[in-house]
Structures are given as C-alpha cells and as structure tokens.
C-alpha positions as CSV (number, residue, x, y, z in Angstrom):
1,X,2.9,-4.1,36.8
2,X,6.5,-5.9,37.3
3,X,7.8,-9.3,36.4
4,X,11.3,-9.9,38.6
5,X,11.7,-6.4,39.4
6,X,11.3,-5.2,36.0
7,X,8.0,-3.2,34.3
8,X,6.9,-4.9,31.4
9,X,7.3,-2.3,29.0
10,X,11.5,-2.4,30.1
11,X,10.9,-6.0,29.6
12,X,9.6,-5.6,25.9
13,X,7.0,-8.5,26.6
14,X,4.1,-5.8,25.6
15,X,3.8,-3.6,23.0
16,X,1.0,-2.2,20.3
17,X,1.2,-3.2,17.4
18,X,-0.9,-3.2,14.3
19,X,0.0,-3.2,10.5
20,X,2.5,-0.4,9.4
21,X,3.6,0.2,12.2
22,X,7.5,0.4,11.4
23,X,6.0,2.6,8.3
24,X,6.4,5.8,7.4
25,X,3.2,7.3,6.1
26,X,3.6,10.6,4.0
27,X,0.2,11.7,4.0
28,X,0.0,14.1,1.0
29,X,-3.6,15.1,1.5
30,X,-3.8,18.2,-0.3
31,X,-7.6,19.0,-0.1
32,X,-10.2,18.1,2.3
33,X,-12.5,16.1,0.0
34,X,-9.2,14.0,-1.0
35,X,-9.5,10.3,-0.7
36,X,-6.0,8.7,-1.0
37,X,-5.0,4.8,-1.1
38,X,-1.3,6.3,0.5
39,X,2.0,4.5,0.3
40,X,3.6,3.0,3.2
41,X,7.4,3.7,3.3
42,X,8.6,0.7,5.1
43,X,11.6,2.4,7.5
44,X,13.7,-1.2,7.6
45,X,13.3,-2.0,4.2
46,X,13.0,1.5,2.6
47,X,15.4,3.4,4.8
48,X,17.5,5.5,2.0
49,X,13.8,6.6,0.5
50,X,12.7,7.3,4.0
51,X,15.9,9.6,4.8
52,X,15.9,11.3,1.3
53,X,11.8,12.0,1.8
54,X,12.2,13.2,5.2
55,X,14.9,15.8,4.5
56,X,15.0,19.7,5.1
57,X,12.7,21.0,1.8
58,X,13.7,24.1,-0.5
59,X,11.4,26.8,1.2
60,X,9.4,28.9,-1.2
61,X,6.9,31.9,-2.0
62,X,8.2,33.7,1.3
63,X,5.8,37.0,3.1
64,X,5.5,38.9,5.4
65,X,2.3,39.8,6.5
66,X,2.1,43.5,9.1
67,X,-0.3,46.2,9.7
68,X,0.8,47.7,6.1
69,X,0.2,44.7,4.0
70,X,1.8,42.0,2.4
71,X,5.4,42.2,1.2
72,X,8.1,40.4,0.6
73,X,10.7,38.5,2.9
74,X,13.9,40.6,3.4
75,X,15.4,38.5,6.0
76,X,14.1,36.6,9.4
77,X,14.6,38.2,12.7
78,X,16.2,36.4,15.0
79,X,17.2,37.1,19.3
80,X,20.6,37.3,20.7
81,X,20.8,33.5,20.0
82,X,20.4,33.5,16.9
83,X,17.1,31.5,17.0
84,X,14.3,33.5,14.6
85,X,11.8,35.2,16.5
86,X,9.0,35.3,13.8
87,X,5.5,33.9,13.7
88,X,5.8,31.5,11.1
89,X,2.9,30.0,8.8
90,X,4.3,27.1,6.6
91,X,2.2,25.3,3.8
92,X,3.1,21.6,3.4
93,X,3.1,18.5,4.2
94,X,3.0,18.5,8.0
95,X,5.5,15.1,8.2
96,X,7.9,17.1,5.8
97,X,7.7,20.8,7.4
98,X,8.5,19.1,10.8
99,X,12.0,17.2,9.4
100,X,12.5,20.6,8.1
101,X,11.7,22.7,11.5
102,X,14.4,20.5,13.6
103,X,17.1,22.5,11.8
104,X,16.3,25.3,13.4
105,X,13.8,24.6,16.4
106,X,14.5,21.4,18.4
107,X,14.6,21.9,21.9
108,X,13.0,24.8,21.4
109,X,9.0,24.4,21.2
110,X,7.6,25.5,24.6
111,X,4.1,23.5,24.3
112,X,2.8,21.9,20.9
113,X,-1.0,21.7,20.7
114,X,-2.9,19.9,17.9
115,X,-6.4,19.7,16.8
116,X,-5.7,16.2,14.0
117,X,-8.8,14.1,12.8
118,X,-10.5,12.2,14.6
119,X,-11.0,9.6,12.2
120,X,-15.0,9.2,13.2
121,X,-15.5,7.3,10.2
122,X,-17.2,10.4,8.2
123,X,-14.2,13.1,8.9
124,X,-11.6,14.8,6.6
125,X,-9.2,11.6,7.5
126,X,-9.8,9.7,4.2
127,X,-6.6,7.3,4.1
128,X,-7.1,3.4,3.6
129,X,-10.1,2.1,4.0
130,X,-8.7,-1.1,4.4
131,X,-6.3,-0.6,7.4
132,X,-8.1,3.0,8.5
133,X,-7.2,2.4,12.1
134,X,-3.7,1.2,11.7
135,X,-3.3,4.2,9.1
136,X,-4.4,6.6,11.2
137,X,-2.3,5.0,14.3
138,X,0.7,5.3,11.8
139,X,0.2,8.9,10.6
140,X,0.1,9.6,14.3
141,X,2.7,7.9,15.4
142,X,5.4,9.1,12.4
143,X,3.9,13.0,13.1
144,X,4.1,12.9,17.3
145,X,7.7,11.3,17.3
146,X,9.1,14.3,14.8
147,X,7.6,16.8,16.7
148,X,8.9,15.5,20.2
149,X,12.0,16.4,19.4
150,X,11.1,19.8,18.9
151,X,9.8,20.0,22.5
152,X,12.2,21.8,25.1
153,X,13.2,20.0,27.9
154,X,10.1,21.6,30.3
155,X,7.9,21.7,27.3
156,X,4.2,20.0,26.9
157,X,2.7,18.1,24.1
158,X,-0.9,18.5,23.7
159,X,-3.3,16.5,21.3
160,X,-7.4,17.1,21.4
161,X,-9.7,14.0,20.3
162,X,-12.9,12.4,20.6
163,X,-14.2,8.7,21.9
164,X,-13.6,6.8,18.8
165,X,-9.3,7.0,19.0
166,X,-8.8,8.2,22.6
167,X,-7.8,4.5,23.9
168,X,-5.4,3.6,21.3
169,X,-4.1,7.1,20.8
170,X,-3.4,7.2,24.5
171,X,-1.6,3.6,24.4
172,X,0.4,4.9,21.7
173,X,1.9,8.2,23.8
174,X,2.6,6.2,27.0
175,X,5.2,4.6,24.3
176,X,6.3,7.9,23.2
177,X,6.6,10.3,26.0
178,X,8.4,9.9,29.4
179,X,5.2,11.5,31.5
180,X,1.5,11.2,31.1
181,X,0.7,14.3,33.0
182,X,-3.2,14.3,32.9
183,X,-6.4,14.3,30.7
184,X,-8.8,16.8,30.2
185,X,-12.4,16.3,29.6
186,X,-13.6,18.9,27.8
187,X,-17.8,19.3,27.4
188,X,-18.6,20.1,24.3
189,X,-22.0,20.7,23.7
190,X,-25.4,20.7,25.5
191,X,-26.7,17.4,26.7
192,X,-30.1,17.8,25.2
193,X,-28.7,19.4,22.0
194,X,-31.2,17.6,19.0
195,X,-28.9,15.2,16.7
196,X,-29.6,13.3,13.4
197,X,-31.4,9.9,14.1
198,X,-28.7,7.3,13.5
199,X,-27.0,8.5,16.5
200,X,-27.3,6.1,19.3
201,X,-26.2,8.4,21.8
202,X,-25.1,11.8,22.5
203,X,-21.2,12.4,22.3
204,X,-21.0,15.4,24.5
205,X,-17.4,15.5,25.5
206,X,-14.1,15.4,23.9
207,X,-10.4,14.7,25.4
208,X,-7.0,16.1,25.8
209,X,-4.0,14.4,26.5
210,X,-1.2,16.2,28.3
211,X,2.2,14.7,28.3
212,X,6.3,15.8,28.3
213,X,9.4,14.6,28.0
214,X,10.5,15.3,31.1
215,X,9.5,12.4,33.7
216,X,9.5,14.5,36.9
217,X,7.3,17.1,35.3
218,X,4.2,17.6,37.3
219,X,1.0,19.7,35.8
220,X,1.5,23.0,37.5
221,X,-0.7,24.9,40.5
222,X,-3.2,27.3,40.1
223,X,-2.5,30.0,41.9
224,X,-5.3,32.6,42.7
225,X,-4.2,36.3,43.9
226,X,-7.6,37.4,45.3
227,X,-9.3,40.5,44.4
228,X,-9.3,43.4,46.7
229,X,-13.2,42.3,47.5
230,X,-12.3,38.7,47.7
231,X,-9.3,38.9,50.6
232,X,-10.5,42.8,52.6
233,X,-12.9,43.4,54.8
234,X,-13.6,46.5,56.4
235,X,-14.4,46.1,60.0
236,X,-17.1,48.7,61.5
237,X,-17.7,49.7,64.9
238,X,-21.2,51.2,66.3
239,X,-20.6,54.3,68.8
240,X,-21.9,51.5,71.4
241,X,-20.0,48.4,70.7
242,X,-17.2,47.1,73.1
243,X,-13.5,47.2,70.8
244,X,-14.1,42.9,71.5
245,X,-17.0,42.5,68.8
246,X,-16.9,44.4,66.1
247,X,-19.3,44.2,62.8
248,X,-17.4,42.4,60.2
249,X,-19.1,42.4,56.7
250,X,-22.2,42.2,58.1
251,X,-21.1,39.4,60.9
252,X,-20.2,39.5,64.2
253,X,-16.5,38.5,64.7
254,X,-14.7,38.5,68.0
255,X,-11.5,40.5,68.1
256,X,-8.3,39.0,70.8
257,X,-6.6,42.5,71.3
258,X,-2.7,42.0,72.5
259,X,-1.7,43.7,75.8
260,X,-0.6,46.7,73.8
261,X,-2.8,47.7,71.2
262,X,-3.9,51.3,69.2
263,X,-7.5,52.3,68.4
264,X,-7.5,55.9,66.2
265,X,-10.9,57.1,65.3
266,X,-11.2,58.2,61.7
267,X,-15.0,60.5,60.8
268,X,-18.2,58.7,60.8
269,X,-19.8,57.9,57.4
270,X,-23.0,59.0,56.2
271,X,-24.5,56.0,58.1
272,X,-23.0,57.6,61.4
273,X,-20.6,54.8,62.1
274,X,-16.8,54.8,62.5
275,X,-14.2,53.1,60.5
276,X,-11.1,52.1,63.2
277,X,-8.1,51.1,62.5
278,X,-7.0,48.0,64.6
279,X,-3.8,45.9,65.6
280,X,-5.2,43.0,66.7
281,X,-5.6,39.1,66.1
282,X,-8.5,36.6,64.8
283,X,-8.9,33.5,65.7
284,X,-10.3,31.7,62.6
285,X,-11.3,28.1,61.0
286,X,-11.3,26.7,57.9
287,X,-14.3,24.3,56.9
288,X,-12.9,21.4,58.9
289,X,-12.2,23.6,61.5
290,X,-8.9,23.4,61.9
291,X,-6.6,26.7,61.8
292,X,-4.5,27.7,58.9
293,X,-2.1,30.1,57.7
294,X,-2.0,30.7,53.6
295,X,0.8,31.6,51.5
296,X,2.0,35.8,51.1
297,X,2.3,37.7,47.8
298,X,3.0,41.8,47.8
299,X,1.0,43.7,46.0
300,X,1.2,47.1,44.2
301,X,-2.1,48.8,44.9
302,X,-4.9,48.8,47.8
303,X,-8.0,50.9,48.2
304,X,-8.5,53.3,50.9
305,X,-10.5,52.6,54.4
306,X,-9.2,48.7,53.7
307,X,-8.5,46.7,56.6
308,X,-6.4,43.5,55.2
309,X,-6.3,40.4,57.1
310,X,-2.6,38.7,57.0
311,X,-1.5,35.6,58.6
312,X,0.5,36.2,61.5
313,X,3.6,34.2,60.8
314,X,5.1,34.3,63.9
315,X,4.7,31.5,66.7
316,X,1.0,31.6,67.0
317,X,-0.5,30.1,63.6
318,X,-4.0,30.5,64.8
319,X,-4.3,34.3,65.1
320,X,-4.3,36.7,62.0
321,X,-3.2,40.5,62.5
322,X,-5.2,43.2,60.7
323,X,-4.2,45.6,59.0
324,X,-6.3,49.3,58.1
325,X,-5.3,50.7,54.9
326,X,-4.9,54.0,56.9
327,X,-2.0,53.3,59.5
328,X,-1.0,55.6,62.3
329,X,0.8,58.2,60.1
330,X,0.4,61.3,58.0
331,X,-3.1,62.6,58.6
332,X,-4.1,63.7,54.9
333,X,-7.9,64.9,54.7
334,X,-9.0,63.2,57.8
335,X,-7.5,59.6,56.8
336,X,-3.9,58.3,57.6
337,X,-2.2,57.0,54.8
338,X,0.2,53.8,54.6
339,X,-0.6,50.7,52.7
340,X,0.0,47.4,54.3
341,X,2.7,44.4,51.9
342,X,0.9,41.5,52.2
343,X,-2.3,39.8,50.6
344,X,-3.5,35.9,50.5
345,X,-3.0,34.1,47.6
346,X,-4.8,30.4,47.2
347,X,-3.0,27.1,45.4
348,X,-5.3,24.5,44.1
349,X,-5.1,21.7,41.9
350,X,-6.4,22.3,38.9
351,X,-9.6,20.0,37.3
352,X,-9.5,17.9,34.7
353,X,-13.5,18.8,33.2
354,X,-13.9,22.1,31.7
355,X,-17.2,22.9,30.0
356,X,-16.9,25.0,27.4
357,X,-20.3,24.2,25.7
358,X,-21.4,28.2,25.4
359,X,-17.8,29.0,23.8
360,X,-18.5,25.9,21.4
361,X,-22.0,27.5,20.3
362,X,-20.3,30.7,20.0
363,X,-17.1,29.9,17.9
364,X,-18.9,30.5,14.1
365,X,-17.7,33.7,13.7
366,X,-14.4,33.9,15.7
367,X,-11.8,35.0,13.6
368,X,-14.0,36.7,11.1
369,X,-14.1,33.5,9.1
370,X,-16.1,30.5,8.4
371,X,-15.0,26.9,9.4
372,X,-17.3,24.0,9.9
373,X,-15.2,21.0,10.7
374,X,-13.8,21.1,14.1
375,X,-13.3,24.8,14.7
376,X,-12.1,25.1,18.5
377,X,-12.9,28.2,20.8
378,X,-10.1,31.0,21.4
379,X,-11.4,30.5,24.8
380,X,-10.7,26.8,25.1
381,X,-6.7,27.6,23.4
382,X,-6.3,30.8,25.6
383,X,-6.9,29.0,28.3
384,X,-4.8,25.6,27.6
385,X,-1.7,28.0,26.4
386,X,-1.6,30.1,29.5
387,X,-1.6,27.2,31.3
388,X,1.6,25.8,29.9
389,X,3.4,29.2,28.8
390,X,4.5,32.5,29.6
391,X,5.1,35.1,27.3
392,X,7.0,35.2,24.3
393,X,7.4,31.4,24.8
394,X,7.2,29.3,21.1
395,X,4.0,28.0,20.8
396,X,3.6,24.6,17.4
397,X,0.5,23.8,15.8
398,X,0.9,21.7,13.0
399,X,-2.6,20.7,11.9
400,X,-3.6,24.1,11.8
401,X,-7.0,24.0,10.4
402,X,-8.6,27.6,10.8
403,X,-5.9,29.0,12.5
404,X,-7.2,29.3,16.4
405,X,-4.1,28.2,17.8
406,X,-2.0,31.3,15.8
407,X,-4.5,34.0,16.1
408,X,-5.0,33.2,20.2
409,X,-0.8,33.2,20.4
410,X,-0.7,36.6,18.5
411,X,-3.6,38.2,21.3
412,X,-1.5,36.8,24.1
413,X,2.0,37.5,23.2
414,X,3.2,33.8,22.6
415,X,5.1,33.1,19.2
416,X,4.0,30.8,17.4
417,X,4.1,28.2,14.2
418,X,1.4,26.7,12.3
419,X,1.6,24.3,9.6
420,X,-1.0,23.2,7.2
421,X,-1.1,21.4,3.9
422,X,-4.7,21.9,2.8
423,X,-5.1,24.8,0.5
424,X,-8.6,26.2,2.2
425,X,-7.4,26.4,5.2
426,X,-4.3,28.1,4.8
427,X,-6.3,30.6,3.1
428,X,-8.4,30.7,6.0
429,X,-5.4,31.0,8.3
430,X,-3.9,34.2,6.5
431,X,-7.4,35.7,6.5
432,X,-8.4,35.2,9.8
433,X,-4.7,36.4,11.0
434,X,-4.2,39.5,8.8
435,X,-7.8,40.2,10.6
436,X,-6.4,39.6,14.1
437,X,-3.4,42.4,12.6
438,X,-5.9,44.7,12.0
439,X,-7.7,44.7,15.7
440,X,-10.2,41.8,15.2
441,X,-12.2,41.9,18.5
442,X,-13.9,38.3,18.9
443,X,-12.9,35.5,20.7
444,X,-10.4,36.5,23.3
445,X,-10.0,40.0,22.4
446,X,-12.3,42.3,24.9
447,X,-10.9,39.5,28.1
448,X,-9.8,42.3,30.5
449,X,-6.3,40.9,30.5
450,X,-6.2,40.8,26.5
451,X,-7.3,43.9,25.7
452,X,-6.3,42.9,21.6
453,X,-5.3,46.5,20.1
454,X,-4.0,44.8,16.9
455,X,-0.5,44.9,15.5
456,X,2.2,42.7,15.3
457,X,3.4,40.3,12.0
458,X,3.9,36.9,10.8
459,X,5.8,35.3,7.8
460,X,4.3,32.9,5.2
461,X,6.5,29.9,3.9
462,X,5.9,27.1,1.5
463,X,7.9,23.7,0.9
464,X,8.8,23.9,-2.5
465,X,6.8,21.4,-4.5
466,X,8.2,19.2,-6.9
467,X,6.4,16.0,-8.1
468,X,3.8,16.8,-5.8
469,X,2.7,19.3,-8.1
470,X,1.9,16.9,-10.2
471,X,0.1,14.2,-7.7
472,X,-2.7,17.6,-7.2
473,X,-2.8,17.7,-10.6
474,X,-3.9,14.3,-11.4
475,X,-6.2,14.0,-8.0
476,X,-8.1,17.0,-9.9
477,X,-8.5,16.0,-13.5
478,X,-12.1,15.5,-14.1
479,X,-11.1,13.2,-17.4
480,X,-9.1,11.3,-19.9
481,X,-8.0,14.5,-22.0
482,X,-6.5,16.3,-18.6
483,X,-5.1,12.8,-17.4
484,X,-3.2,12.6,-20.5
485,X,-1.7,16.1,-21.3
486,X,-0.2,15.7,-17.1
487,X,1.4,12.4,-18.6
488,X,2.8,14.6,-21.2
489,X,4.5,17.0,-19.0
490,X,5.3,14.0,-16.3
491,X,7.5,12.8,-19.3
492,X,9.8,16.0,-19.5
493,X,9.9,17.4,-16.2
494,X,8.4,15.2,-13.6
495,X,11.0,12.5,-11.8
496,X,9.8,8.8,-12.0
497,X,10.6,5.8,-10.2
498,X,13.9,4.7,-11.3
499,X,12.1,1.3,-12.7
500,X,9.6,3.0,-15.4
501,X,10.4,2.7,-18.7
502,X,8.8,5.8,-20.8
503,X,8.8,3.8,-23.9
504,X,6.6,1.0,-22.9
505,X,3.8,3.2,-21.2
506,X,3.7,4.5,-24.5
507,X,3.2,1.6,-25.9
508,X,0.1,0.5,-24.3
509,X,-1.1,4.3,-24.0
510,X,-4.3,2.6,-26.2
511,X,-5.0,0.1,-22.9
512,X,-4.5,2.9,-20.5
513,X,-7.2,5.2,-22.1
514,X,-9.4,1.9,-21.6
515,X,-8.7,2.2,-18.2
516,X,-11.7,4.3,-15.9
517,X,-10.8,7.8,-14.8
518,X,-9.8,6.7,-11.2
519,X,-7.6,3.9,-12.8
520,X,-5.8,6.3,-15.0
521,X,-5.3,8.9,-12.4
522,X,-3.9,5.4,-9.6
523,X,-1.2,5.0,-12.6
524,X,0.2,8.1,-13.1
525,X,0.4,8.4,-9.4
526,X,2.0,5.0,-8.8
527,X,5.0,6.3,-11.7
528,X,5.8,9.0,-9.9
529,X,9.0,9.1,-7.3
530,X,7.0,9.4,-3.9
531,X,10.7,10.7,-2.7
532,X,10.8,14.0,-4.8
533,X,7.4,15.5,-3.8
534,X,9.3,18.6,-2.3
535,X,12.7,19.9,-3.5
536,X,15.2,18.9,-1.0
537,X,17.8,20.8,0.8
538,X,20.4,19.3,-0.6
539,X,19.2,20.0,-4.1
540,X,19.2,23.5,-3.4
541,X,21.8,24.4,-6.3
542,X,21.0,20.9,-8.8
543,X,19.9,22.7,-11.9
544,X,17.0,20.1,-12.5
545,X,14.9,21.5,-9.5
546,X,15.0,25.6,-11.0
547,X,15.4,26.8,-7.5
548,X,15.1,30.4,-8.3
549,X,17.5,33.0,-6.9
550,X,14.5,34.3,-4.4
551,X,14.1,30.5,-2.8
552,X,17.6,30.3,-2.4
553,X,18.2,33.6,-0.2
554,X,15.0,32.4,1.9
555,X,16.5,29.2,2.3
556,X,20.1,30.0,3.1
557,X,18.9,32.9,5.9
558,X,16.7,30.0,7.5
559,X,19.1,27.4,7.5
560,X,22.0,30.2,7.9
561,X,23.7,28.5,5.2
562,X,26.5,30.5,3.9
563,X,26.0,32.0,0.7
C-alpha cells in the first residue's frame, strides 16, 4: 500500500504500538514457577541505566564438557580468524548473554532458531498481568533486535509459536527484519486427540516464522538427487521382440533408433531374457504432456546391468539417449564395464505444512531426559537446520529449554550456542548433551545420513551474578526470618539504588515485618540496583565485584583482552 509514491511504513503513518514499547524489559526469570511484576527500563529516559545493564558481563564457572568428563576451561579454540570454534552453553539472562555475544559473534550466526513462550495464558511466561501482551511484545522485541545483529548477512532468523501471539508477533518482525521469507505450519498433534473440557476447540497446529536481513534473500530449492531405483530403468528385450518396442519396467515403451545405432547382446537371465545395451532416443511427456529436459548432476557410483536415461541436450529437447551401465568396452565376466556421468535431479518449491504429529507423540524420551513444557522433536530441528545450513555453520538458540536445538547441531555437525537462564533446564541441557557425547541414539541418531557415533565437546559459561544473587534469594524465602537475614547481607555487600538510605529502612524495620511475605520480599527487590544484577565488563578489575583470578583469564581469552 502507497500514499504519493511512498509505502506507508517509509511514511511513518503506521506503526504498533502498545505500552512499553520504547522499554527495555530485563526479564530476570530465574525459575519456571517465577511470577515477576518486572521493571521497565525506559530507553529515552533511562538510557545511562540501559547502556550500563546491557554491557558485556564478567563470565564465570567455565567447563568443558568431552568424552572424558568434565574439566576445567584452559583456553577457547578458535579458526584461522580468530573467531572460537566451540559449542557454547551460557547460563543467564538471555537479554544480557546476547549484549555480551556481539563482542565476539555479530555477523557471524548462520540461522538463530527459538522455541520462547507462547504466552497462552497458563505458560512459563509469568510477567505483568496487567500489561501481559504488551510485556510479552516488549521482551520480544528487546530480545529479536539484539540477536539480529548477530545474524550474518545470508543468515535466517527463526521463531516457533502458537495461535494466541502469531498476528502480533508477526507485525512486530515485518518492523524488524528486511525479508519475510515464509511461514510454516507445522501439525502438531492428532486431530481427534481427547483434550480437557474447557477447550473450545482443538489447537492442532503451530507456526514458524522465517525471515533475514537480507531483502533479496529468497527461501532456498529443494533439490532431490534421485535414487538409483527412482531415475534407472532396465530395458528387456524378449528373443521375439522387434529392437522398436522393448519392455520397459513392465511397460511397453517405443524406442526411435538413430540411423547409426549398436545393439550388443549380453547372457540371458534365469528368466531366459536378454539385457541389451542401447543408443537410442525416447520420446517422453510430462503430466501436461508437454516435453521436458531436467537439470544434470554426476554421480560417483551406479549398479551394474543399469540402463540410465539422460536428457539429450543437444538440439532435439524431446528425445532422451540411454545409456546401459555396461558400454561397448572391456568384456569382464560376460558384462562390459563403463559407467555413464549423468543422473536427473528434480527442484521443487518447498511446502509450507509439515506434519510432524508422530514425532510430537514420540519426543518424551529424546535426549534421555524428561521435559514437559514445549519439548520440540530432533526431527522437526534436523529438518529446519539443514534447511538453512551447511556444516560447521553457527547455529543460536537462546531460549534453550531442554536443549533440542544443541544436541540436533552436535549429531549434524553444526556449532552451536544455547543460552538459558532457568536453572532446571540448564541442568537438563548438560545432561541430555553429555548423553548425546556419549552415543545417545534417539531422535535423529539411527537417520541413515546421521549415523550419531558420539564424540565431540562443548563449553559451559555463566554471567557472573551480582545483585541478582540476591533477587533468587529473596523470590525463594518461604518467610520473615529468611527475608530478613538477606536484608542483612544486602546491607554489606549488595549494591542499592543510589537513593536508599540504610538508616531509615532501619528505622521502620518494626513496619516492614508487618508487612505480608510477598510485600517484604516486593521491597527488598525494589532497593536493589536493577543495573548490577551481573558483574560488568568494565568492572572486571574493581575490587568491589571479587572477580577471582579464574573469571578473569576466561574473560580476557573470550574477549581477547590483553592480560
């Protein structure tokens, strides 16, 4: 749509908007069960808070996991570039490790793939009751727009959702991203599958939205090499037949012989027929009947007694030369040997509706671990990743969840990061890796073109917490007595906001134990400086934060700080 020549959205006529949306939401969810009233960090007003929160972080309790066991970090590898080449794993908040991944990665992300809540209503997104849908449009929006940059120029951004967000969440990256490449409509589960009664209707199929930065990007081809059975045939000729109609899998096909043409006689078969080989053309149809010619790819390898069927490229687009595995030349056994260099490979659009209901049923034990929330199908990521990389291209999942994205990258020989903030399922991430390490074989791992052995490594990372130890703490006291001794150490080692005066919340420390247990716990939170929850780069050597002499050799090889 155009106004004087102009699209709207150049115009800036139309836009989404809803509350907070020039926020920045931090999101500190720690565990799934959390319910947090968050703080909006408003980026005109707040913009000094905003850039000290969304600076590199301290990185911490570094691993490396192999086929020996856990053991400490030495160093990163890194390729000829100078760009590390590990599998990384990274607890944090999500927001946070992605300001802290541009150091290192942007431009550099092949496809990023993310699995976020829904935000159904009943799911783990528990932010705001009041504004749910503009939260959750914010938390989006601050999380897509930092991991954008980390996209390559080619590279894909993929997000998975249901009905309830899909319309605004796909307003909001036509704002973001340069191309909208396609959707996919992924099925789910069984039509008929029995839900509880206060569903009105079954929700069977779920979404993802493909887009890039680059606006002349175009979703790619599927191309289709044929298997030996799909593109040969093996023509047969009775003692009695005429060379001009031959049996052709089990149809009668009519052969136009040039002027000049060779028939050799190989031995009959049990059946008492004769195998021929033939130079020779076909004149074929397609299913509208008209004549075509399809694209040709060498191959390595071809059975014996094959007779191929190539596309004459020549003048005469309508005829197709064959080809007998067995050429006029060395007799060997009673056979000719020679292989033909051609073979028909097929380009097709590809769909946008997969079903992937039976890979849904089977997903419990994938991994070797147990996730009910959302798990997703190695067969479902497999299929999405080799779609959008090759090899050894850098794969980003930063709502990780059980780890599906990481542990199909590792079978497939993608690298790979995943970031997580929620305690249970990092732990599920390790565990269900370390298993992949040691030759798990479900999911993807028996596909022919898999053939998962085990081996290979990844390294663990935390941000380094600071007051955010402190905000777990105080979302998990069950009462006054714990509420109070983390007030105690808030005093002496916590930072506060710059406004709190220690003295007076002393004061009226008689009308705060008044207060109930979830009032308490909203004013300890509120005293706390929202900008310190990680230890910053730039605090690396201030003696306040402790950064021990381990966090600061992680930190300095990742940023390639000097020492």
């Amino acid at each position: 749509m155009t106004i004087g020549g102009k699209y709207l959205k150049q115009r800036n006529e139309v836009a989404l908007v809803w509350p907070f949306k020039d926020c920045v939401l931090e999101g500190g969810q720690s565990r799934e069960e959390d319910k947090r009233e968050e703080i909006f960090f408003n980026e005109t007003l707040a913009q000094d808070e905003i850039t000290q929160l969304l600076e590199p972080k301290v990185l911490t309790n570094a691993k490396r996991y192999t086929s020996k066991g856990e053991k400490p970090l030495e160093k990163f590898n890194r390729n000829e570039k100078g760009l590390i080449t590990d599998n990384l794993i990274i607890k944090g908040n999500n927001l946070l490790a992605l300001h802290t991944l541009k150091e290192e990665f942007a431009g550099k992300v092949k496809l990023i793939y993310i699995d976020p809540p829904y935000n159904t209503g009943s799911d783990s997104f528990r932010y705001n009751d009041s504004f749910n849908q503009s939260t959750w449009l914010s938390f989006m929006k601050n999380r897509i727009e930092s991991a954008k940059s980390l996209l390559s120029p080619s590279g894909t951004f993929l997000v998975q959702c249901s009905f309830h967000q899909f319309a605004y969440l796909k307003v909001l990256m036509n704002d973001i991203f340069e191309k909208h490449l396609c959707d996919f409509n992924i099925q789910v589960r069984h039509p008929d599958r029995a839900l509880t009664g206060d569903k009105e209707y079954n929700d069977v199929i779920e979404y993802i939205l493909i887009y890039s930065n680059d606006p002349n990007k175009k979703m790619p081809f599927k191309e289709e090499q044929k298997t030996i059975d799909d593109y040969t045939t093996r023509i047969i000729i009775k003692e009695d037949s005429k060379p001009e109609t031959l049996q052709c899998d089990n149809k009668l096909v009519e052969i136009y012989l040039p002027d000049q043409y060779t028939v050799e006689t190989i031995p009959a078969n049990k059946e008492g027929l004769k195998k021929i080989s033939i130079r020779g053309s076909i004149r074929e149809k397609n299913s509208s009947g008209r004549f075509f010619v399809k694209h040709l790819e060498k191959l390595k390898r071809y059975p014996p007694e094959t007779l191929f069927k190539v596309p004459d490229m020549g003048d005469d687009a309508v005829s197709h030369r064959f080809f007998y595995s067995a050429p006029l030349g060395k007799k060997n056994g009673g056979y000719y040997q020679g292989m033909p260099t051609s073979a028909e490979v097929t380009k097709k659009q590809y769909s946008n509706f997969y079903n992937f209901e039976r890979e849904y049923n089977n997903v419990s034990k994938q991994g070797g671990i147990e996730f009910r929330n959302g798990k997703k199908p190695e067969e479902l990521l497999k299929f999405l990743i080799e779609l959008f990389t090759e090899k050894e291209d850098l794969v980003l999942d930063y709502h990780l969840g059980s780890g599906t994205t990481a542990a199909v990258c590792h079978k497939i020989n993608r690298r790979y990061i995943g970031l997580e903030q929620i305690q249970n399922q990092i732990d599920l991430s390790i565990n269900r890796l370390n298993n992949v390490i040691k030759d798990d074989q479900t999911g993807v791992s028996k596909c022919e073109d898999v053939n998962w052995q085990g081996g290979g490594e990844f390294v663990y990372l935390e941000l380094k917490k600071y007051n955010q130890i402190f905000i777990e703490q105080i979302v998990s006291a069950g009462d006054t007595k714990a509420v109070l001794k983390i007030w105690e150490e808030m005093k002496s080692k916590s930072f506060l906001n710059y406004n709190v005066d220690i003295q007076k919340q002393e004061q009226h420390i008689e009308a705060f134990k008044a207060l109930t247990l979830e009032e308490q716990k909203q004013h300890l939170l509120e005293l706390l400086d929202k900008n310190q929850l990680y230890v910053n780069l730039s605090s690396l050597n201030d003696k306040d934060f402790a950064v021990s002499a381990e966090e600061k050799k992680v930190t300095q090889d990742f940023y390639q700080l000097k020492k």
